[in-house]
C-alpha positions in Angstrom: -1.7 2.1 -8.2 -5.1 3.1 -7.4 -6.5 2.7 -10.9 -8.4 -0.2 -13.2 -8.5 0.0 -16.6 -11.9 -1.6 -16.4 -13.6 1.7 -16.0 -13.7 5.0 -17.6 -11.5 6.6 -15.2 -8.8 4.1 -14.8 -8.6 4.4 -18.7 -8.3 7.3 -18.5 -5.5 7.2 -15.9 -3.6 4.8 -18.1 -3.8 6.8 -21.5 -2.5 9.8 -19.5 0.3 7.6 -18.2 1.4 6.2 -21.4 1.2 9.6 -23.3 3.4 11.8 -20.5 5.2 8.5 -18.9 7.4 10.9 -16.7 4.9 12.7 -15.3 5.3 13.2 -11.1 1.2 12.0 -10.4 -2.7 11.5 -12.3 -5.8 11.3 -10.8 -9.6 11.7 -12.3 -11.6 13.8 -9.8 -15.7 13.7 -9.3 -16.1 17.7 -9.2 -19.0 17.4 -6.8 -17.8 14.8 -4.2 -13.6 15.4 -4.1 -13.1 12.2 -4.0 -10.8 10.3 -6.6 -12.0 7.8 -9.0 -8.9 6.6 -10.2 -5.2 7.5 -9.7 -1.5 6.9 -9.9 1.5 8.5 -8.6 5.1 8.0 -9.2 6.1 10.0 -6.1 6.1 8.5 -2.5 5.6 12.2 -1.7 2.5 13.2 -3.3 -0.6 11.4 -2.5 -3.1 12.1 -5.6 -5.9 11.1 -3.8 -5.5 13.7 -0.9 -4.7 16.1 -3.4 -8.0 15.7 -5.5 -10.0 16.9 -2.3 -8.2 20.0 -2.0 -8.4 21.0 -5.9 -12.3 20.1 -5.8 -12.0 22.9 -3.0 -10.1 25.2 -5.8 -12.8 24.6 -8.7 -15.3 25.3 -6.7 -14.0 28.4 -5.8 -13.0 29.5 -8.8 -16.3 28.7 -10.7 -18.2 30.5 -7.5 -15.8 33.6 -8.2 -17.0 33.6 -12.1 -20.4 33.8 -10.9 -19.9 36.8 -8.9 -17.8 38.5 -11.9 -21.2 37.4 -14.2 -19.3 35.9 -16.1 -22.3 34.0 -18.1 -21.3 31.4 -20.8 -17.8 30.7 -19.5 -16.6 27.9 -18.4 -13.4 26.4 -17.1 -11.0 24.9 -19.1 -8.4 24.2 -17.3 -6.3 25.7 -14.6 -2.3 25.9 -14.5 -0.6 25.8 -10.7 2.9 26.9 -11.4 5.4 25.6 -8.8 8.8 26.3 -8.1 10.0 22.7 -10.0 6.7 21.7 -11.0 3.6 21.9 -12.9 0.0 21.2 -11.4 -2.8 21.4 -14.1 -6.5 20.9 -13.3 -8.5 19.9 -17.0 -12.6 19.5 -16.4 -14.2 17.5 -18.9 -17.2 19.3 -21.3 -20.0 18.6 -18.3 -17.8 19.8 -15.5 -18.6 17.1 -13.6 -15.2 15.7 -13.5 -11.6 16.3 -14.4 -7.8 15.6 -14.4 -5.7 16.3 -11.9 -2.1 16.3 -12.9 1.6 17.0 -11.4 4.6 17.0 -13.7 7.8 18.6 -13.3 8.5 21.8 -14.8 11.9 21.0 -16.5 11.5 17.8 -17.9 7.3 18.2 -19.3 6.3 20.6 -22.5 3.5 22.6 -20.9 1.8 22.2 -24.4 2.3 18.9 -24.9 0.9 18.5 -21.0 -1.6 20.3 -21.7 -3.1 18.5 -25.2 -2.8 15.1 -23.6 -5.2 16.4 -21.2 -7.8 18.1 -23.6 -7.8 14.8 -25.6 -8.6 12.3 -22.7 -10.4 15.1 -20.6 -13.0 14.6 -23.5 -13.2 11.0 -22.6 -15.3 11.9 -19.4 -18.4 11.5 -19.4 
């Protein structure tokens, strides 16, 4: 457990846990810097922290694609990373300055329920 309740993000962390208790792994990202400011897996296999780095790498790009499309007064929600038994969903807070990284699997998660836990503490982000 890379996580304290202490702070924002850790809370955060821990109100995602206890909403979706099964899911596979958590973290809160910094959007600018990668790096994770709080995290928890359930998976030896997936390390949330190396994992924020790279979606930092997939915002970015995205949001640098929207600006060559001129796409003006859009801005990310969320994005949905379908996997062959799981579900990897990227939620930025309001600011885009941070969001929530999180793994699930597919068969035993609601993709709506998933995906309203993460609106409702993305919004906790400041």
């Amino acid at each position: 457990m890379a996580y304290s309740v202490n702070n924002p993000a850790g809370k955060v962390v821990q109100d995602v846990i206890t909403d979706l208790p099964s899911l596979t792994a958590v973290a809160v990202v910094d959007t600018t810097s990668g790096m994770s400011l709080a995290s928890h897996s359930n998976s030896p296999s997936i390390n949330p922290d190396t994992a924020a780095a790279y979606n930092t790498e997939v915002v970015k790009q995205k949001q640098k694609a929207m600006a060559a499309l001129k796409l003006n007064g859009e801005k990310i929600e969320d994005i949905l990373i379908s996997l062959t038994n799981q579900l990897h969903l990227i939620r930025l807070n309001d600011a885009g300055t941070k969001f929530i990284y999180l793994v699930v699997n597919s068969r035993d998660t609601n993709l709506a329920i998933a995906r309203d836990v993460l609106r409702t503490h993305a919004s906790q982000l400041s």
